[in-house]
C-alpha positions as CSV (number, residue, x, y, z in Angstrom):
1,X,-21.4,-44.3,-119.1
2,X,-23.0,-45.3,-115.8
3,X,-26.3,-44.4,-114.5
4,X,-27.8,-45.1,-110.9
5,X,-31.7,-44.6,-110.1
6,X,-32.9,-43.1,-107.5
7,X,-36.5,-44.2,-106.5
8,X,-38.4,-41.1,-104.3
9,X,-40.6,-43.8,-102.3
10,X,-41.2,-41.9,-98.9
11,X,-44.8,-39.8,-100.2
12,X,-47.5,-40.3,-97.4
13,X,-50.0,-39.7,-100.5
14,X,-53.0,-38.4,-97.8
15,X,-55.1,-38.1,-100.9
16,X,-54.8,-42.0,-101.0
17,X,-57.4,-41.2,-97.7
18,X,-57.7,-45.3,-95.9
19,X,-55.2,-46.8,-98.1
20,X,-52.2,-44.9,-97.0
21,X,-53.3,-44.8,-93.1
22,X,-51.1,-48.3,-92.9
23,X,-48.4,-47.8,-95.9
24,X,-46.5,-45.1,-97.8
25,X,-48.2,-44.2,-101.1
26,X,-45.5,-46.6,-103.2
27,X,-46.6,-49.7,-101.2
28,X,-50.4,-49.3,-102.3
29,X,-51.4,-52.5,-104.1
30,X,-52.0,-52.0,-107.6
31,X,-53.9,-54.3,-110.2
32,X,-54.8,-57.3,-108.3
33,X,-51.3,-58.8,-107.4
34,X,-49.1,-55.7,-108.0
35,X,-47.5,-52.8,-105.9
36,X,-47.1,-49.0,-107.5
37,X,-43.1,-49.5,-106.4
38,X,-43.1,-52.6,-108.8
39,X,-43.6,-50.7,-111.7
40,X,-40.3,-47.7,-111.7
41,X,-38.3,-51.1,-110.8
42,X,-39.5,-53.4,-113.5
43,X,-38.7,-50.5,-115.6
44,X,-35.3,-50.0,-114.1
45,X,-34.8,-53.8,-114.7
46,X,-36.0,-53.5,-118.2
47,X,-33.7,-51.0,-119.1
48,X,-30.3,-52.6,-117.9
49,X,-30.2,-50.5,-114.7
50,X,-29.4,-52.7,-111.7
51,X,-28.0,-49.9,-109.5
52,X,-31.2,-48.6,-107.6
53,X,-31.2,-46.5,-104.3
54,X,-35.5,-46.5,-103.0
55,X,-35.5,-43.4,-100.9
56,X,-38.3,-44.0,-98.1
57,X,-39.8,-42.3,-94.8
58,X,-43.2,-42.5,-94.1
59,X,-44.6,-46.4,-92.9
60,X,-41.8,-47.9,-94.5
61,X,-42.3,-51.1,-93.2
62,X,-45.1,-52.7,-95.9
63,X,-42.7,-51.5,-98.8
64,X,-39.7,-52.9,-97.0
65,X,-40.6,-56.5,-96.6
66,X,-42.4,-55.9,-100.4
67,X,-38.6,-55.2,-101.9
68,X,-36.6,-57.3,-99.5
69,X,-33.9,-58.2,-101.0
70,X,-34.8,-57.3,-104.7
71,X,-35.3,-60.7,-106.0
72,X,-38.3,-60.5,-108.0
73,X,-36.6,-57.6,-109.9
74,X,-32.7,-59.9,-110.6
75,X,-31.7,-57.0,-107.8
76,X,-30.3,-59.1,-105.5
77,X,-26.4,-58.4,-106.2
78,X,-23.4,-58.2,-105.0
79,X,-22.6,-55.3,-107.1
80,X,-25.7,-52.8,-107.5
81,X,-28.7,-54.5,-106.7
82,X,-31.2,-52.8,-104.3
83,X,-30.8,-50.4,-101.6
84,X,-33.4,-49.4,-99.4
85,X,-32.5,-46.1,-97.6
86,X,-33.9,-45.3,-94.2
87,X,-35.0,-42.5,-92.7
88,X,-32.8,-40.8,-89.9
89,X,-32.6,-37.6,-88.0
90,X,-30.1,-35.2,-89.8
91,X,-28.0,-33.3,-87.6
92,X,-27.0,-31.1,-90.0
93,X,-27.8,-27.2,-90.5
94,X,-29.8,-25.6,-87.6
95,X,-32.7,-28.2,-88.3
96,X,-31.8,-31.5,-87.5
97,X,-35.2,-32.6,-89.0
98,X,-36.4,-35.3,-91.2
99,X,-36.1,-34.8,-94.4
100,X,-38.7,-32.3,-95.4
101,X,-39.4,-33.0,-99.4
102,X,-37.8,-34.7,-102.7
103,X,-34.9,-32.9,-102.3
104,X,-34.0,-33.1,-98.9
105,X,-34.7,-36.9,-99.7
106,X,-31.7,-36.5,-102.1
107,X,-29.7,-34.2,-99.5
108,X,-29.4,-36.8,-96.8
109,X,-28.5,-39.8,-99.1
110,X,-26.0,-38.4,-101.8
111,X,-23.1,-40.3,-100.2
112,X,-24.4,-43.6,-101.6
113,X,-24.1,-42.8,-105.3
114,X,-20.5,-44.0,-106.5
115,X,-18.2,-41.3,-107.5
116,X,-18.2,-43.8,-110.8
117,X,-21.9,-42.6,-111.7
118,X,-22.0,-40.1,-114.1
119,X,-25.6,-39.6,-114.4
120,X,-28.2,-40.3,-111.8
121,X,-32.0,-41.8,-112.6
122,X,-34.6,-40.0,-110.2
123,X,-38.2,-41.6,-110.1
124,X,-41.2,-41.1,-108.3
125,X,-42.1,-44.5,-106.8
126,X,-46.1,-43.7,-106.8
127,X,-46.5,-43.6,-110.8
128,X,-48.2,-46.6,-112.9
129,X,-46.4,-46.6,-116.3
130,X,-44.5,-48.5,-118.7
131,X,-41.0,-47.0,-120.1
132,X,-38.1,-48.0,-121.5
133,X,-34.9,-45.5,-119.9
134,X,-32.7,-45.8,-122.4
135,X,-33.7,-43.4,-124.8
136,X,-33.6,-40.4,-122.4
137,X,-30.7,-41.4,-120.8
138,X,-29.1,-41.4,-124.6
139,X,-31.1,-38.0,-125.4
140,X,-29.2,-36.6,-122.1
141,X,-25.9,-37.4,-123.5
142,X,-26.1,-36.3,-127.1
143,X,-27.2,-32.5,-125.6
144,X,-25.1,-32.7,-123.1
145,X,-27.6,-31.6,-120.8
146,X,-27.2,-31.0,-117.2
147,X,-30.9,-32.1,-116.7
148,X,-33.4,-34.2,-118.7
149,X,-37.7,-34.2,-118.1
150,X,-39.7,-37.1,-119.2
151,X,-42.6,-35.1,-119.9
152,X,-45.8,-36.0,-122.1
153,X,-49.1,-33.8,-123.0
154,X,-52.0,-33.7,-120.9
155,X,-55.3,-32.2,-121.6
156,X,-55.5,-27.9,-120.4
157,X,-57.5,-28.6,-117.4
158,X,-55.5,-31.4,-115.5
159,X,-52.3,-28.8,-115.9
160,X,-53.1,-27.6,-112.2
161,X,-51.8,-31.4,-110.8
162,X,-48.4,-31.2,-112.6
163,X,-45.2,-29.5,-113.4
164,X,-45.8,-27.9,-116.5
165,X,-43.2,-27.3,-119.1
166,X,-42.5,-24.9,-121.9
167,X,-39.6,-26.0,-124.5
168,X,-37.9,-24.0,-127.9
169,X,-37.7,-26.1,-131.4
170,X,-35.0,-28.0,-129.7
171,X,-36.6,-29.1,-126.8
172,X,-34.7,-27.2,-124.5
173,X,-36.7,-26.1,-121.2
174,X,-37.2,-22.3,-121.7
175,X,-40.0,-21.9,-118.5
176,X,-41.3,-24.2,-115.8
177,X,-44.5,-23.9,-113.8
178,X,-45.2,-26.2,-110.6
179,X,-48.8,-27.1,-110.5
180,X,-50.1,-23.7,-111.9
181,X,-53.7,-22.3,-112.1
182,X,-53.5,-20.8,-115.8
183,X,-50.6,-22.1,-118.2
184,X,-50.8,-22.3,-122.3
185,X,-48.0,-25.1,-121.7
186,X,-49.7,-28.5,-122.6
187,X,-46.4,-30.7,-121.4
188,X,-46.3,-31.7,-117.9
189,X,-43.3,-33.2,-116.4
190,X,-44.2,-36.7,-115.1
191,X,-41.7,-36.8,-112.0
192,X,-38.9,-38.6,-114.5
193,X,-35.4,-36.7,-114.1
194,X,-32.1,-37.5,-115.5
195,X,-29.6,-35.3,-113.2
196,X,-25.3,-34.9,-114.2
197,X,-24.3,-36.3,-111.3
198,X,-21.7,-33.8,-110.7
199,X,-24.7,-30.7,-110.9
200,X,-26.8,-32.8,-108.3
201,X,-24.3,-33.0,-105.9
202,X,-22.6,-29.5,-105.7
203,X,-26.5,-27.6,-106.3
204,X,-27.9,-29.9,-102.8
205,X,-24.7,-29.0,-101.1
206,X,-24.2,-25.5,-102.3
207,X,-27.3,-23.3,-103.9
208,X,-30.0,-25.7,-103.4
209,X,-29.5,-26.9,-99.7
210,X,-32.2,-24.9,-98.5
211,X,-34.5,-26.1,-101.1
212,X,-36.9,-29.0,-100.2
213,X,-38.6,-30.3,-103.6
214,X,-37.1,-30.8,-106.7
215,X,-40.4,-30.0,-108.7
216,X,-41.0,-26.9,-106.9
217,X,-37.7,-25.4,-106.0
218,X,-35.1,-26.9,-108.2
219,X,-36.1,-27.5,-111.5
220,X,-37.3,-23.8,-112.4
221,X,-34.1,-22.0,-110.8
222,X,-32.2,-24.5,-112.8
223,X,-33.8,-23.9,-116.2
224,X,-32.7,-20.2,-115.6
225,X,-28.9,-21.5,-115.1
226,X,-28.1,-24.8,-116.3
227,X,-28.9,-26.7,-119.4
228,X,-32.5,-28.3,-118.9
229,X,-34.1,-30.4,-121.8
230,X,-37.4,-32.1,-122.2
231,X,-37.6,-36.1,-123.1
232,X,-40.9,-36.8,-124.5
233,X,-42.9,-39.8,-123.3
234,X,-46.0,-41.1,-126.1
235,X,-46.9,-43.8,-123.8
236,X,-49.3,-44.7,-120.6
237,X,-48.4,-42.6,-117.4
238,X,-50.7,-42.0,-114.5
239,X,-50.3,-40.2,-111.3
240,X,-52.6,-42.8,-109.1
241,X,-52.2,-40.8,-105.8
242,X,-55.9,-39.3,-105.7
243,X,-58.7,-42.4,-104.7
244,X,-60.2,-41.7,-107.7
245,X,-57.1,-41.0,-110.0
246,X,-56.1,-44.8,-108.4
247,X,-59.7,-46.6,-109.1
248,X,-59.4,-45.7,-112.8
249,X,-56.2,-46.4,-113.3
250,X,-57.1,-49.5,-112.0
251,X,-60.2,-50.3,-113.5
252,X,-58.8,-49.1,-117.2
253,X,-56.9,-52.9,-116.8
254,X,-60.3,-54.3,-117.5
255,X,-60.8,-52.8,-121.3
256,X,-61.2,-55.0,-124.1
257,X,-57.7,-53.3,-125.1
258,X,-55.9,-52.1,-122.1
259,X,-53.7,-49.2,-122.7
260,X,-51.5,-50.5,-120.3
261,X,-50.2,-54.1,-121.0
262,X,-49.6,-56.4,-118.0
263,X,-48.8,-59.1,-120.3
264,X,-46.2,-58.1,-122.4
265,X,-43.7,-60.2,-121.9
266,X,-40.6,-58.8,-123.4
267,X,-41.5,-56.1,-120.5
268,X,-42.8,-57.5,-117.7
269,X,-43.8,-56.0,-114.4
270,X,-42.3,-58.3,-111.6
271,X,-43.5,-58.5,-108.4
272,X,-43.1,-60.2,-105.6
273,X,-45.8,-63.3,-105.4
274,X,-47.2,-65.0,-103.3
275,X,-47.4,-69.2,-102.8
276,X,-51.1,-69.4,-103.8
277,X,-53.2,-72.1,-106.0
278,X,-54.2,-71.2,-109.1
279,X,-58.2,-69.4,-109.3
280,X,-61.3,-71.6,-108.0
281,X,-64.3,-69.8,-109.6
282,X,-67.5,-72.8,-108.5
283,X,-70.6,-73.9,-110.2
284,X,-73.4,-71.5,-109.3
285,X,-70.6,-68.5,-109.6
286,X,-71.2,-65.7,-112.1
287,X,-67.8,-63.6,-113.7
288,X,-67.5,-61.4,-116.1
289,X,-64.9,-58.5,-116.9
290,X,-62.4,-59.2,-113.9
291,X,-59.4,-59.4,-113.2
292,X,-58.8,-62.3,-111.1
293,X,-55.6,-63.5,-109.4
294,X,-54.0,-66.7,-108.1
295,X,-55.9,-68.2,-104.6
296,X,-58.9,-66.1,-105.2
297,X,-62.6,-68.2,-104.6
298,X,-65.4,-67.0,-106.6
299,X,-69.0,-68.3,-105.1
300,X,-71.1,-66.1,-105.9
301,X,-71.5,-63.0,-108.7
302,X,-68.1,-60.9,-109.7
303,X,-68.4,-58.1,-112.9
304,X,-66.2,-55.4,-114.0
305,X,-63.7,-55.8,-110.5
306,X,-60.1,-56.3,-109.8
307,X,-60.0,-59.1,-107.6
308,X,-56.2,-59.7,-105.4
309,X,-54.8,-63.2,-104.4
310,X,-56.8,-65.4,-101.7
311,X,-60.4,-63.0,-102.0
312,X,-63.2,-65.0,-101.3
313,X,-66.6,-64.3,-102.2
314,X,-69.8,-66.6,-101.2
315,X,-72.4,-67.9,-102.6
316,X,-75.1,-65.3,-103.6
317,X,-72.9,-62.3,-102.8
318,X,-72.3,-60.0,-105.7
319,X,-69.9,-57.6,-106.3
320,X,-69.6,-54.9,-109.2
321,X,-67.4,-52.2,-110.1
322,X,-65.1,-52.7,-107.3
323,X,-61.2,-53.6,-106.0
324,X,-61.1,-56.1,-103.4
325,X,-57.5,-56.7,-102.0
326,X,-55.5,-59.7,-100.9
327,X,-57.7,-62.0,-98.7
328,X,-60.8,-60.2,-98.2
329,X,-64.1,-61.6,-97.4
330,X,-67.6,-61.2,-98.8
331,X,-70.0,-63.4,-97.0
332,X,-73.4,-64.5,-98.2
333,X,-75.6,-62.4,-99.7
334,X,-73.9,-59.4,-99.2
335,X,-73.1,-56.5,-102.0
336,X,-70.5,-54.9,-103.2
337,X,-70.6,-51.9,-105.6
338,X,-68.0,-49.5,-106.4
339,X,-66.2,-49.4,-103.6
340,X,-62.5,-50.1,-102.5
341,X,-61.8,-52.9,-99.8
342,X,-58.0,-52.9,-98.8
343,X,-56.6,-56.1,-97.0
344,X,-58.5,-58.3,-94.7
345,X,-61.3,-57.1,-95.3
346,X,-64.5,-59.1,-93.8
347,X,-67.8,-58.3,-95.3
348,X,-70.8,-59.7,-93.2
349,X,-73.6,-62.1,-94.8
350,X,-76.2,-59.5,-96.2
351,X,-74.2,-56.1,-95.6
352,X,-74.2,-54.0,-98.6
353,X,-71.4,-51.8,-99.4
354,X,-71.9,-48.8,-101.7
355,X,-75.5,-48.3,-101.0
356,X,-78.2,-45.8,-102.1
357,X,-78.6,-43.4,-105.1
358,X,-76.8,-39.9,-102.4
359,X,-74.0,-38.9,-103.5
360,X,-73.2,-37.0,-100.9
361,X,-69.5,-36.2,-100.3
362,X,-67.4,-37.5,-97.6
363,X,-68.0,-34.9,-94.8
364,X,-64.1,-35.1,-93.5
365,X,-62.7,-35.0,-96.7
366,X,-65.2,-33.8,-99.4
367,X,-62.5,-32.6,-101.7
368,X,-60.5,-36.5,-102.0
369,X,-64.6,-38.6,-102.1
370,X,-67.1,-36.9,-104.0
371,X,-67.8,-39.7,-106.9
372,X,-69.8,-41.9,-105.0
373,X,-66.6,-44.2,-104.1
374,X,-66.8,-46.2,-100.3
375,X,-63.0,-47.1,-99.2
376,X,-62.7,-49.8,-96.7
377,X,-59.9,-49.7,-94.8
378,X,-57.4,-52.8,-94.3
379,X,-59.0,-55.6,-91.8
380,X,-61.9,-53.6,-90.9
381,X,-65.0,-56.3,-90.2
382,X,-68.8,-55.0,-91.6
383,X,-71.7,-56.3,-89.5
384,X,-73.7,-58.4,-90.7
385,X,-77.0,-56.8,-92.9
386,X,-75.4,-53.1,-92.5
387,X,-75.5,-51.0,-95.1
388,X,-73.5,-48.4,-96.3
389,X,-73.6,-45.5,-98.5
390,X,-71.4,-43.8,-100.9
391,X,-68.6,-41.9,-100.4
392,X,-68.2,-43.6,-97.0
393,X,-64.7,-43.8,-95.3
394,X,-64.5,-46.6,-93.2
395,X,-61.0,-46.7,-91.1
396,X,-58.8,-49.8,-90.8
397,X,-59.7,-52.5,-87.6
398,X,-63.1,-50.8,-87.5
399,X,-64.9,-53.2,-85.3
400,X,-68.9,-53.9,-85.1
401,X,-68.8,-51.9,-82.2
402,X,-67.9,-49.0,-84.5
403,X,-71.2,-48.9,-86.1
404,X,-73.9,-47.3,-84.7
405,X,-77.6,-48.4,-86.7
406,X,-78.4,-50.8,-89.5
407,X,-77.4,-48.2,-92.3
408,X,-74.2,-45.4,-92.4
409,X,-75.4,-42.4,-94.3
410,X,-73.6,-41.5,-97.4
411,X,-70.6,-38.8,-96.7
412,X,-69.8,-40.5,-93.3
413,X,-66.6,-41.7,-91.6
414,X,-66.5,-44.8,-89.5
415,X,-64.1,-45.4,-87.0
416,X,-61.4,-43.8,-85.3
């Protein structure tokens, strides 16, 4: 039987606060030289499926040129391969809107799935995981269900963040809750869908048309109509699209035993890499705990941080705690600590970022920076000798003219 995927890439992911302002959500990079995309394709990949439509909308253009032509990922074919779908203007209904949610996302681009596909693969392109398809796909076709949920157990008071799913002795979806307050259900669906084909199609064009999110609108009428079973998943899954759902994920590479292995390598996660030389750590530098990737130039003093390809760091600068994306620069004597610098970044000699013992949250957006993170937007340039608090947001291309003082008080926002 023949399955195509269906990669839901088009999330703005505003919780992502600086690091979305530039990219959509899938194109974040992830664990030093990786993006979230790469991981639901090396999975595809890694589970025979080399028919994959990515679904995108919002700042498409980072993850197109990412993907290109799907080579990293053997999806460069003549038959199959990669697709990267486009958003337009529909002109159908009385809307003639973009498309408005997951579903709508599937609305406007049914006409690419063969008629030859029986079943169709839909993933979230914003998750960090490591799964093998095959095993649902074969669950799927031994119930005969019209629907199958990857779903896995999560802990009573995360249920609010997810799709939460109640199943009978034979795991057949009896009840299904989208993000609710209260629930006894410990099994929440991780964004993983096997769909009939046939069911997908006529329910978007006939029932469902009006209905924008296949979480929210889809999935619970269907479980009242159609036959809806639950997959489960015993392995790593995170949701990265909160800043500081993203910094652990990210930081939980750097255990003595990471629960999610980036060096297996009967299941690799490809990527698309860059031409650099291999790691220069000098003399006088200090390292411990990182993660450090090709072209990267350690000077000074690195611990505990997830450094990308072509970071440079001088002598006498320190940083701790912290991600530092492709080619940023941390001059002399200035500090890092626990803070998120996207691309081309430019720390100034002596500046210290993630400064002082307030914790006050971000002002703008108190309910997304609250745990003492700073986020550094990509190529913004910090003065020399400024320093800056916790919980800061400063906003990509913020110039020294942005910065008013020698210090920005914790909770603030720089830039425009």
């Amino acid at each position: 039987m023949s399955v195509m995927a269906m990669i839901l890439a088009g999330g703005a992911g505003p919780a992502l606060s600086v690091l979305t302002a530039r990219r959509s959500e899938a194109a974040v990079p992830f664990g030093g030289k990786y993006r979230i995309i790469d991981f639901a394709l090396s999975n595809c990949v890694n589970s025979g499926i080399f028919d994959v439509a990515v679904l995108t909308q919002y700042q498409p253009r980072s993850l197109n040129e990412h993907i290109g032509v799907g080579r990293p990922w053997d999806l460069d074919r003549s038959t199959g391969g990669v697709r990267l779908l486009q958003p337009y203007q529909s002109t159908r209904g009385e809307r003639g809107a973009w498309q408005e949610g997951t579903a709508d996302a599937l609305r406007f681009n049914l006409d690419v799935i063969p008629r030859t596909v029986e079943d169709v693969l839909i993933l979230a392109g914003d998750h960090v995981y490591k799964m093998d398809y095959q095993p649902m796909l074969r669950l799927h076709r031994e119930r005969q269900a019209d629907v199958t949920l990857a779903v896995r157990s999560v802990p009573s008071f995360d249920a609010y963040r997810f799709g939460m799913v109640t199943a009978d002795p034979d795991g057949r979806v009896v009840d299904f809750e989208e993000k609710p307050r209260r629930t006894r259900s410990t099994l929440a669906s991780m964004g993983v869908y096997v769909f009939r084909r046939e069911l997908l199609v006529e329910w978007l064009n006939g029932p469902g048309q009006k209905q924008r999110d296949v979480g929210r609108d889809i999935i619970p009428v269907l479980v009242r109509s159609a036959r809806v079973y639950a997959a489960p998943f015993f392995g790593y899954w995170a949701d990265v699209g909160t800043i500081q759902a993203y910094y652990e994920a990210n930081m939980a590479l750097l255990a003595e035993t990471p629960v999610l292995d980036l060096y297996d390598v009967n299941r690799p996660i490809y990527t698309r890499s860059e031409e650099r030389p291999a790691a220069l750590i000098g003399e006088e530098a200090r390292v411990h705990g990182n993660l450090l990737s090709d072209g990267c130039h350690i000077e000074g003093t690195v611990t505990r941080s997830i450094i990308s390809p072509g970071v440079y760091v001088a002598p006498g600068a320190v940083v701790r705690d912290s991600i530092l994306m492709t080619d940023t620069v941390v001059e002399a004597g200035a500090e890092v600590d626990r803070a998120i610098l996207d691309k081309r970044v430019h720390v100034g000699a002596g500046a210290v970022v993630g400064w002082s013992d307030d914790n006050t949250a971000n002002r703008k957006w108190p309910e997304r920076l609250n745990t003492s993170l700073t986020v550094v937007g990509k190529g913004a340039v910090i003065p020399e000798k400024v320093k800056i608090g916790r919980n800061v947001v400063i906003q990509p291309r913020a110039a020294a003219a942005d910065f008013v003082g020698a210090e920005v008080a914790s909770g603030e926002t720089v830039g425009a």
